[in-house]
C-alpha positions as CSV (number, residue, x, y, z in Angstrom):
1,X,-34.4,9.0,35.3
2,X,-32.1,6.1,36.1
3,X,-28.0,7.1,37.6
4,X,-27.3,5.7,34.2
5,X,-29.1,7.9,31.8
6,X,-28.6,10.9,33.9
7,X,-24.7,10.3,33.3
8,X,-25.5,9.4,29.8
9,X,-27.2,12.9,29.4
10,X,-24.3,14.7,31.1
11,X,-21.8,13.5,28.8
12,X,-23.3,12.7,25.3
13,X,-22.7,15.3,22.4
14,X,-26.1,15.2,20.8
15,X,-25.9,18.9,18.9
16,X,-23.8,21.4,17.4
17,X,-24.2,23.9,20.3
18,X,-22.9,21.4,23.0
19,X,-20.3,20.3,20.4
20,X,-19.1,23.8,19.7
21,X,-19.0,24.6,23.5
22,X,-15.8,22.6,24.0
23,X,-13.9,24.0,21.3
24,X,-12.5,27.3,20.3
25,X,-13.5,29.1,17.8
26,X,-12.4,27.7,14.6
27,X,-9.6,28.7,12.2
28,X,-10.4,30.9,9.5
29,X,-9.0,28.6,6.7
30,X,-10.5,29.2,3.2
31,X,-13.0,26.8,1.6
32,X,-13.3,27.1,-2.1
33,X,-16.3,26.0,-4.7
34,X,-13.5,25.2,-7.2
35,X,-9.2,24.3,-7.8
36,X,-7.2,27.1,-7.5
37,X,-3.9,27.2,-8.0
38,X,-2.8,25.6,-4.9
39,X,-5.0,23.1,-5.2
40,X,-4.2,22.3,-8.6
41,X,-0.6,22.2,-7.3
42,X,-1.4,19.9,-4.7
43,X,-3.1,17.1,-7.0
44,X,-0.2,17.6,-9.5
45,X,1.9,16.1,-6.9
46,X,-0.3,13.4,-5.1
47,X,1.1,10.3,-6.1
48,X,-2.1,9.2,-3.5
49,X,-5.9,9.7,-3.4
50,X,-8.2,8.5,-0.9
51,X,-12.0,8.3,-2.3
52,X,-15.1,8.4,-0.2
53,X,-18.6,6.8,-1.3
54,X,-21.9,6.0,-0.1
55,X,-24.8,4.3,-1.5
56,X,-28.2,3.7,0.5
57,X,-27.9,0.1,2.1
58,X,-24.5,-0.4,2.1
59,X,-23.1,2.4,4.0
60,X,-19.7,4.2,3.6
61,X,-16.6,3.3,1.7
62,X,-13.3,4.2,0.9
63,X,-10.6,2.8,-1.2
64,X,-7.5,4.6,-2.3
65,X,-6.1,5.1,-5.3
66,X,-2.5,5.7,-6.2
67,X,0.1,5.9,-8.8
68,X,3.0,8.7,-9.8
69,X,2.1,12.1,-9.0
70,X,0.1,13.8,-12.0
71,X,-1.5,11.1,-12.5
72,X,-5.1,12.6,-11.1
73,X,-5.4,15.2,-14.8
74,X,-7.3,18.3,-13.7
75,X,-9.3,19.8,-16.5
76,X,-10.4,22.9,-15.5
77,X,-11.1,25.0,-12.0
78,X,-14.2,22.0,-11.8
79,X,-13.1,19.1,-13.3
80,X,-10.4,16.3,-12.5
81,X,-10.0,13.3,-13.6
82,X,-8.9,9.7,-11.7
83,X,-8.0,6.5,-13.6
84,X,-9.5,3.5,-12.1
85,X,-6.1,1.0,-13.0
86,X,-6.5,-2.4,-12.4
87,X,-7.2,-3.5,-8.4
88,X,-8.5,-6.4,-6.3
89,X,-11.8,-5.8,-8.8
90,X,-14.6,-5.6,-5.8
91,X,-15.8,-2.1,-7.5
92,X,-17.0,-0.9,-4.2
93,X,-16.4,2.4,-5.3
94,X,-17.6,2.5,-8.6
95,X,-20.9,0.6,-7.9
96,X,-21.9,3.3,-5.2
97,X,-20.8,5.9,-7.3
98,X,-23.4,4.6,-10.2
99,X,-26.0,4.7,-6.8
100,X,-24.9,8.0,-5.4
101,X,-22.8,10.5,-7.9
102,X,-21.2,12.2,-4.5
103,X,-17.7,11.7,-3.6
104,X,-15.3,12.6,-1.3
105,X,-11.7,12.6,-1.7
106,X,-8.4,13.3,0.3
107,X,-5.0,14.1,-1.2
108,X,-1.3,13.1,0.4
109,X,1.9,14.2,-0.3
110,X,4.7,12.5,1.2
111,X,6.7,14.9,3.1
112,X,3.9,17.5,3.2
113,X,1.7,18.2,6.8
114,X,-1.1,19.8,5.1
115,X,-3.6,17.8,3.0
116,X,-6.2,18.7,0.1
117,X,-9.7,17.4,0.9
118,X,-12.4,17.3,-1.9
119,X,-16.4,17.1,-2.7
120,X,-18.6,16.8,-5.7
121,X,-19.8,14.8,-8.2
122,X,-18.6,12.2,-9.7
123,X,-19.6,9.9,-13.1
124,X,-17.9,6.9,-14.7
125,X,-16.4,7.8,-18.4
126,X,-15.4,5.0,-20.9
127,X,-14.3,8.0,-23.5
128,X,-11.2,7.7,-25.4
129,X,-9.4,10.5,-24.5
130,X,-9.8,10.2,-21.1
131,X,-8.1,6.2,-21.4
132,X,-5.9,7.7,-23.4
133,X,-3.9,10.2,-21.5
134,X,-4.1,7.8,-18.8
135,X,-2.5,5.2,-20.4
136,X,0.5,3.6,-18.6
137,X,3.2,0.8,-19.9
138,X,1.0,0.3,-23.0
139,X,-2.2,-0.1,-20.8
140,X,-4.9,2.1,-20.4
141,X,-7.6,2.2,-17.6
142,X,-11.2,0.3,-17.9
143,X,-12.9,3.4,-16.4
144,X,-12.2,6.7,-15.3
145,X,-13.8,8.5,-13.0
146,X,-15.0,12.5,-13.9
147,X,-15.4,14.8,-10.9
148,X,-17.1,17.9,-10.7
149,X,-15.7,19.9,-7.9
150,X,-18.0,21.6,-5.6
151,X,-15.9,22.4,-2.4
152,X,-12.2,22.0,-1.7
153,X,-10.4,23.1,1.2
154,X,-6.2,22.6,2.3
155,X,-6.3,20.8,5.5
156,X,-3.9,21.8,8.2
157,X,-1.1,19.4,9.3
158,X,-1.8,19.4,12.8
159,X,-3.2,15.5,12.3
160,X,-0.4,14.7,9.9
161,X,2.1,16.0,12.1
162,X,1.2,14.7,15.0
163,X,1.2,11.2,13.5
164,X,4.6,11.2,12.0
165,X,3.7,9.5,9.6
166,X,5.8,11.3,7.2
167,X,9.1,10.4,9.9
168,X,10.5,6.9,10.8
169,X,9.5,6.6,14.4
170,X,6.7,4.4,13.2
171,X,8.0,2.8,10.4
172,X,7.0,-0.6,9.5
173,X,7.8,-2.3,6.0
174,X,5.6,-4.3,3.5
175,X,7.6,-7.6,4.8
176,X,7.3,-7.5,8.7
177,X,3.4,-7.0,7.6
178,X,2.6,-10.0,5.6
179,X,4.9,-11.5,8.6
180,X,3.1,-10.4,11.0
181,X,-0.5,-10.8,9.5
182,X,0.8,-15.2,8.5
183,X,1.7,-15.3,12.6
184,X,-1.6,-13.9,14.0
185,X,-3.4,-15.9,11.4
186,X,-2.0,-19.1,12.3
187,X,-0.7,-19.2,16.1
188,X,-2.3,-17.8,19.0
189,X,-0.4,-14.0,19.3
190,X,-2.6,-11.6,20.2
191,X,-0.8,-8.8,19.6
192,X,2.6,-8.3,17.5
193,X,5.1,-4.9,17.2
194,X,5.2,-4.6,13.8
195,X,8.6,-2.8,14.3
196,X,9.7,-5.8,15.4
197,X,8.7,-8.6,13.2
198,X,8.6,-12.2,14.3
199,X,11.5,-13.8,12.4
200,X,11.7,-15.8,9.6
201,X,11.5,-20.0,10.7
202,X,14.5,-21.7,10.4
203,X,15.1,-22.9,7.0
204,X,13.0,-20.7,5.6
205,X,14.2,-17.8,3.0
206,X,11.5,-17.3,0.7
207,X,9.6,-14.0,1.0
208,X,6.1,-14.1,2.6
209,X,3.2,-14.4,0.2
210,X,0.7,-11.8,0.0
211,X,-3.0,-12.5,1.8
């Protein structure tokens, strides 16, 4: 065995048992096969949903969905429902989902450290009453998508907290984005502090287009 593989074998993490060794013993936090009340709470709050997807060939995907909180519907302790509103149109999401049925998904709420994450099944519904009590300023949904809940669990907010993301100390805006994004895209800066946006060019007062 080569200097190199021997180190390689020292340090890679090839099964649970070395994996486990490193850590303590985990927290007892419940996991549930279905919503209960907290849960329920949680989504009825969300104004944000993060959904996860596979398909064989094309790997993993997620794409968020968002809108005023309540507007995930949960049906029973197994069922919720998320309207698919209109979006940049690839479908990622819904193509695997017509693949693979399992999903994944991951509730925010501003403010809050601890998160909801989510498994099951999912299918694509086209039935009135769904597009219905999702409608919106007149307009209802294409699709919705039905999921059976199979595991749910409240994250801690260790990760959340840590992050700040919920504070101001790394606070961008939409603007100094789209600034940011037109500078790297055409100039040669490598590398630009989003808290502090490269400034408008002289002359210019219109707001940056988006991408």
């Amino acid at each position: 065995m080569s200097e190199v593989e021997d180190l390689t074998s020292c340090v890679a993490v090839e099964d649970e048992e070395t994996l486990r060794s490193r850590y303590a013993s985990p927290r007892f936090l419940p996991v549930l096969d279905q919503l209960d009340r907290s849960c329920k709470l949680f989504i009825a709050h969300s104004p944000i949903v993060i959904i996860g997807s596979t398909q064989p060939d094309n790997g993993i995907d997620i794409s968020p969905r968002g809108d005023a909180p309540g507007f995930v519907r949960v049906l029973d302790d197994h069922t919720l429902v998320i309207p698919d509103r209109q979006g940049n149109n690839r479908l990622d999401s819904m193509g695997n989902l017509l693949v693979n049925n399992e999903i994944g998904l991951f509730f925010m709420i501003p403010g809050v450290h601890e998160s909801l994450r989510i498994k099951g099944t999912a299918r694509l519904s086209r039935e009135p009453e769904f597009l219905a009590a999702a409608e919106l300023q007149g307009k209802q949904p294409n699709t919705v998508i039905v999921v059976t809940v199979t595991w749910a669990f409240i994250h801690c907010g260790k990760a959340l907290n840590r992050s700040k993301l919920w504070e101001n100390d790394y606070r961008s805006t939409p603007r100094a984005w789209l600034l940011a994004r037109s500078t790297l895209e055409n100039s040669t800066v490598a590398d630009i502090d989003l808290r502090k946006p490269p400034a408008m060019p002289a002359g210019k007062e219109a707001e940056p287009q988006e991408i």
